[in-house]
ROGU-130637 format. One record per residue (C-alpha): residue number from 1; x, z, y. Coordinates in steps of 0.1 Angstrom, whole numbers, plus 5000, padded with zeros to 4 digits. Layout:
# ROGU-130637
+------+------+------+-------+
! resi ! east !   up ! north !
+------+------+------+-------+
!  NUM !    X !    Z !     Y !
...
+------+------+------+-------+
END
This chain:
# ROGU-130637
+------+------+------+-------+
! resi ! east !   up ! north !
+------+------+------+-------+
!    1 ! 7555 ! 1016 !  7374 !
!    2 ! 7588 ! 1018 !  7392 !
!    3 ! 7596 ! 0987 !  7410 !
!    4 ! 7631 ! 0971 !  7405 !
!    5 ! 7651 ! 0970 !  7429 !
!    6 ! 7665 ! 0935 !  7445 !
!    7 ! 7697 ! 0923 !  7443 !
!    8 ! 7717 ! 0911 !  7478 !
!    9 ! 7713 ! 0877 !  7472 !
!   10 ! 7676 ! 0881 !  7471 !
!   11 ! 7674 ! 0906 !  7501 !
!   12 ! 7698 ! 0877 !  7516 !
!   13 ! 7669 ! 0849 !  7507 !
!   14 ! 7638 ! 0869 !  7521 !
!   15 ! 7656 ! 0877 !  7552 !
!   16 ! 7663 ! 0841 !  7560 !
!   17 ! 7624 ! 0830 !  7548 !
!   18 ! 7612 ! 0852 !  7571 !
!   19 ! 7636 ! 0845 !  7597 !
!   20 ! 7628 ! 0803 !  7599 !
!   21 ! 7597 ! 0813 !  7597 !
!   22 ! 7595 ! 0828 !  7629 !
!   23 ! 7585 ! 0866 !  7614 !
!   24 ! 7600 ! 0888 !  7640 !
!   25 ! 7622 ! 0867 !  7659 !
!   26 ! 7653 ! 0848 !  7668 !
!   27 ! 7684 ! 0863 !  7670 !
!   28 ! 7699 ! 0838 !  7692 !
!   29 ! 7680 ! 0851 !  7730 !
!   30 ! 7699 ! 0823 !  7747 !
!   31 ! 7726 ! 0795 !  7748 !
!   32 ! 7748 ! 0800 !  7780 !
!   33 ! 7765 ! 0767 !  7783 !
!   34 ! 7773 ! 0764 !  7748 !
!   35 ! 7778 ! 0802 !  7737 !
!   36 ! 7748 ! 0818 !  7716 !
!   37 ! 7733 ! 0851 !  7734 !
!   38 ! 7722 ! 0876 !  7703 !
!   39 ! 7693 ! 0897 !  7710 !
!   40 ! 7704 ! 0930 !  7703 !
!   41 ! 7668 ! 0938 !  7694 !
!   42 ! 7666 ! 0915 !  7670 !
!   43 ! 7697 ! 0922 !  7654 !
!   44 ! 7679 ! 0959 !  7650 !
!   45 ! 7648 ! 0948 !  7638 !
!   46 ! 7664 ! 0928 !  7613 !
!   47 ! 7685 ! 0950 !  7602 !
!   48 ! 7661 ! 0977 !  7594 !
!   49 ! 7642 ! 0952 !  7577 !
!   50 ! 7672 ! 0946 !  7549 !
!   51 ! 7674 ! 0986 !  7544 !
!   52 ! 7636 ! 0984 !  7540 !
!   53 ! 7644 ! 0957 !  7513 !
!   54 ! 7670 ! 0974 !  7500 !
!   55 ! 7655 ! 1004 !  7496 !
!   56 ! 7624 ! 0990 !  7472 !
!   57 ! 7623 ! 1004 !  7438 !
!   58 ! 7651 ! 1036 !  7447 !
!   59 ! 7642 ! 1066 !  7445 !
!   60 ! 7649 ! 1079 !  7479 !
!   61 ! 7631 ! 1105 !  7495 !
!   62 ! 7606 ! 1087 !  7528 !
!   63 ! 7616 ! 1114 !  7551 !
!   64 ! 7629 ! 1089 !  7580 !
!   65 ! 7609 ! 1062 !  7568 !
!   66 ! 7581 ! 1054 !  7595 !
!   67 ! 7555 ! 1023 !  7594 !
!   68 ! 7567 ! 0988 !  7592 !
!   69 ! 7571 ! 0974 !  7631 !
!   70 ! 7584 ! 0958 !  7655 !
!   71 ! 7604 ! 0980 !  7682 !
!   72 ! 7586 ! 0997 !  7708 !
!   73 ! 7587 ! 0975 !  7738 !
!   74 ! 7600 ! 0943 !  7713 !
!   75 ! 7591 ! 0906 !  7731 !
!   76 ! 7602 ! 0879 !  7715 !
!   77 ! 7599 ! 0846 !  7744 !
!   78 ! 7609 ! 0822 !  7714 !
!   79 ! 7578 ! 0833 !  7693 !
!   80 ! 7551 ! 0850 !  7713 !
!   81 ! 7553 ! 0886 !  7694 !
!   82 ! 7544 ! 0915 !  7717 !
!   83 ! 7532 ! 0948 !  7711 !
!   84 ! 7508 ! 0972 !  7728 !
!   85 ! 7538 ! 0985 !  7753 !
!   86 ! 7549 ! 0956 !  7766 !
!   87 ! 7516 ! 0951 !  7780 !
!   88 ! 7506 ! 0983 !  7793 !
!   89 ! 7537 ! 0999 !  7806 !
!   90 ! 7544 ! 0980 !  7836 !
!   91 ! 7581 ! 0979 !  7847 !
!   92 ! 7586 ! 0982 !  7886 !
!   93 ! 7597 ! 0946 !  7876 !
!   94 ! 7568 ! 0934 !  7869 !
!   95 ! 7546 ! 0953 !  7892 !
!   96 ! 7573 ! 0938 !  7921 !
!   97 ! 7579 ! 0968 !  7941 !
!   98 ! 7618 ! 0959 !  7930 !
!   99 ! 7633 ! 0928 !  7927 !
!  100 ! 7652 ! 0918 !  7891 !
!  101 ! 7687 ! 0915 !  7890 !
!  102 ! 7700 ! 0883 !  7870 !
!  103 ! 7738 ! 0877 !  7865 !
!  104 ! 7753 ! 0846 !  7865 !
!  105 ! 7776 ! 0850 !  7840 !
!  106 ! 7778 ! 0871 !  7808 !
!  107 ! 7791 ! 0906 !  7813 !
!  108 ! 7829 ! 0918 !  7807 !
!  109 ! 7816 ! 0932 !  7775 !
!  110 ! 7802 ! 0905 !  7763 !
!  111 ! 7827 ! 0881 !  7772 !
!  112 ! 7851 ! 0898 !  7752 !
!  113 ! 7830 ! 0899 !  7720 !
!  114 ! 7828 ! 0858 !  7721 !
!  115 ! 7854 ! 0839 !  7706 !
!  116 ! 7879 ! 0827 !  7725 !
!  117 ! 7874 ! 0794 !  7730 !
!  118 ! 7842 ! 0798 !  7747 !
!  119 ! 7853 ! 0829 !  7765 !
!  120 ! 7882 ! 0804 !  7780 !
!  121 ! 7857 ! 0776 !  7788 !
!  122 ! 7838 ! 0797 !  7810 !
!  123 ! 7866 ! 0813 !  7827 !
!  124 ! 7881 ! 0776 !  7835 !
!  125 ! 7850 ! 0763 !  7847 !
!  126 ! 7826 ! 0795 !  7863 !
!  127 ! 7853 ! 0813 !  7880 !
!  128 ! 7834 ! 0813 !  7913 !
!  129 ! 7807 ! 0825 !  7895 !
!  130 ! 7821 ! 0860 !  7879 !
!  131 ! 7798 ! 0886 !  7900 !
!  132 ! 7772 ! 0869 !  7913 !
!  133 ! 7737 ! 0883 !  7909 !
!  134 ! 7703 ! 0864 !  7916 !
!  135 ! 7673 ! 0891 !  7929 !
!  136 ! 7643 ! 0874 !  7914 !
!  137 ! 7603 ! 0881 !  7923 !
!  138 ! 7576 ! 0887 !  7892 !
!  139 ! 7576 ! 0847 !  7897 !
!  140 ! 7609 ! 0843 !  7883 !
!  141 ! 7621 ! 0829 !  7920 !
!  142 ! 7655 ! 0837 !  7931 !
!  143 ! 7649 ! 0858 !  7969 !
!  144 ! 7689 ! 0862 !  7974 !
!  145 ! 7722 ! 0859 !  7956 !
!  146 ! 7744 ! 0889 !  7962 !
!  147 ! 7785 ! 0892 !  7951 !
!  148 ! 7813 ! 0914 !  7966 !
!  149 ! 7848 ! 0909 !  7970 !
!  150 ! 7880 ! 0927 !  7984 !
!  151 ! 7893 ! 0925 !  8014 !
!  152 ! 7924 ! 0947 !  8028 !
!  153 ! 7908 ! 0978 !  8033 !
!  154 ! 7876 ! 0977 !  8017 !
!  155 ! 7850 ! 0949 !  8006 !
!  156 ! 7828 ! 0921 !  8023 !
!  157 ! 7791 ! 0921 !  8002 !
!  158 ! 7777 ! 0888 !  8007 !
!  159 ! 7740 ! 0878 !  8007 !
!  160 ! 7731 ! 0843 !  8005 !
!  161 ! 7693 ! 0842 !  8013 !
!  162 ! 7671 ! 0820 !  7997 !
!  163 ! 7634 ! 0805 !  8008 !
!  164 ! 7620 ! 0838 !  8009 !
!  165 ! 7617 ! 0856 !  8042 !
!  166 ! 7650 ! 0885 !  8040 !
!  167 ! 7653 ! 0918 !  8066 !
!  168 ! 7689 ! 0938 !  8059 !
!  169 ! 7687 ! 0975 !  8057 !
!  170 ! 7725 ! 0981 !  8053 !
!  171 ! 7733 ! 1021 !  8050 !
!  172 ! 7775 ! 1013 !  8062 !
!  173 ! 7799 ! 1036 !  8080 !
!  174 ! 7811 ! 1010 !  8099 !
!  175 ! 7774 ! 0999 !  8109 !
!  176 ! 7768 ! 1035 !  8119 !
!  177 ! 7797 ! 1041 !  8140 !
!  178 ! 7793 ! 1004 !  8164 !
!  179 ! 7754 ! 1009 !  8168 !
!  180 ! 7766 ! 1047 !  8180 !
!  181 ! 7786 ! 1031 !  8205 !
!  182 ! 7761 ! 1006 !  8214 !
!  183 ! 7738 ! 1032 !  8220 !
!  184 ! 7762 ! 1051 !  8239 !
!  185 ! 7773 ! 1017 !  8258 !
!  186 ! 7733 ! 1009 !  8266 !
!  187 ! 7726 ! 1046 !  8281 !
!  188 ! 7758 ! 1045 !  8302 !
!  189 ! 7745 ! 1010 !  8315 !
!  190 ! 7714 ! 1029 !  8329 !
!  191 ! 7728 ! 1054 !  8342 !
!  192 ! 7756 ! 1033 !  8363 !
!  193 ! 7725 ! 1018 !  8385 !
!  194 ! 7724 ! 1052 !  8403 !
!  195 ! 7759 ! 1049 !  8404 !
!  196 ! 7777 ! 1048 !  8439 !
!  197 ! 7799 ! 1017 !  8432 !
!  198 ! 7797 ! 0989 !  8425 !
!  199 ! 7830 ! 0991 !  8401 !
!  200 ! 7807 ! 1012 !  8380 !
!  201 ! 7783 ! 0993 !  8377 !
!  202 ! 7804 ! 0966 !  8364 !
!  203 ! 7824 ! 0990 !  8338 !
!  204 ! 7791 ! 0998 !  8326 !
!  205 ! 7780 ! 0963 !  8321 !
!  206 ! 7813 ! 0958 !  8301 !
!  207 ! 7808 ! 0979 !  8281 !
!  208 ! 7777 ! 0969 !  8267 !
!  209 ! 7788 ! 0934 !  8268 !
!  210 ! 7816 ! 0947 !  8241 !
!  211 ! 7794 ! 0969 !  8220 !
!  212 ! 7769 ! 0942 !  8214 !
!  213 ! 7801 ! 0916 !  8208 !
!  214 ! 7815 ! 0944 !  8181 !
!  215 ! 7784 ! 0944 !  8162 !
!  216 ! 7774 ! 0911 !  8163 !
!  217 ! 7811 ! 0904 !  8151 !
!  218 ! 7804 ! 0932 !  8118 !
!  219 ! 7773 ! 0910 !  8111 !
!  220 ! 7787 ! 0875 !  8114 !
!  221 ! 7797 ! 0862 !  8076 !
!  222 ! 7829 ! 0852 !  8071 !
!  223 ! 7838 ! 0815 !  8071 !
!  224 ! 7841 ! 0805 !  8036 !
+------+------+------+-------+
END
């Protein structure tokens, strides 16, 4: 026997049973100072489960239909749900060979899909905040706060450690070029002590003394 199929206002009423009744999920991932976060995932899931509804009792061919589920990879932190992937594809997040980047504000994007009260609110009173990004461990510990901004002919990247031990591997042009002529400065220092003067000797000691002075300078943060 055909089934018949259900109105809106009853797809409408299941939705929101199963909704409060914590089947599936939240939509609402987070509250950043006042504005609701939707979990995009959510929104999917929920979504396919209205077309499921909808679909009840039609007679439309079940070529793209697949098994009721939950997204691969779905977590819901409000209600528990987690499914098989979650669990056994580790993320190099979780295994910790990379730290997790976490932004202090909500992204452009998103910032122009709230309304605009809130979107004003947060511009007024996070302004310093706009690019900062915490690097946390598996723990959920912040390790360093990182944020660029311009200066006249390029841009300063600062790192604000945090308790964590932190070593700086920086890959810069600028870096290159004064360890170059630190290097250059250091071997030039050697060689001056067979030197036949003591005028070279000096020079060479100079210009060590200024090398070491150029890059200590590059490395110093800017007062703030």
């Amino acid at each position: 026997m055909a089934t018949t199929p259900l109105t809106t206002d009853e797809i409408s009423r299941t939705i929101l049973e199963r909704m409060t009744s914590n089947h599936g999920g939240s939509l609402v991932e987070a509250i950043d100072d006042g504005a609701f976060v939707v979990d995009d995932q959510a929104v999917a899931y929920w979504v396919g489960q209205a077309v499921e509804l909808a679909r009840q009792g039609l007679d439309v061919a079940d070529v793209d239909e697949e098994p009721e589920a939950e997204p691969v990879g779905y977590a819901c932190a409000e209600c528990g749900t987690q499914d098989a992937t979650m669990t056994t594809a580790l993320t190099p997040y979780d295994t910790g060979s990379r730290a997790e980047p976490s932004a202090w504000t909500p992204s452009n994007s998103h910032l122009y899909s709230m309304p605009a009260d809130d979107r004003a609110r947060i511009l007024a009173h996070h302004g310093d905040d706009f690019g900062k990004v915490d690097f946390d461990n598996p723990e959920g510990q912040a390790i360093a706060t990182v944020w660029a901004t311009p200066t006249d002919d390029g841009w300063t990247l600062h790192i604000h450690q945090h308790a964590a031990p932190l070593a700086l591997a920086a890959d810069l042009d600028r870096l290159r070029e004064l360890t170059d002529t630190a290097q250059a400065a250091i071997e030039e220092a050697e060689r001056s002590t067979e030197a036949d003067t003591m005028d070279a000797v000096f020079e060479a000691r100079d210009g060590a003394v200024d090398a070491l002075r150029a890059i200590l300078a590059a490395l110093t943060p800017p007062v703030s």
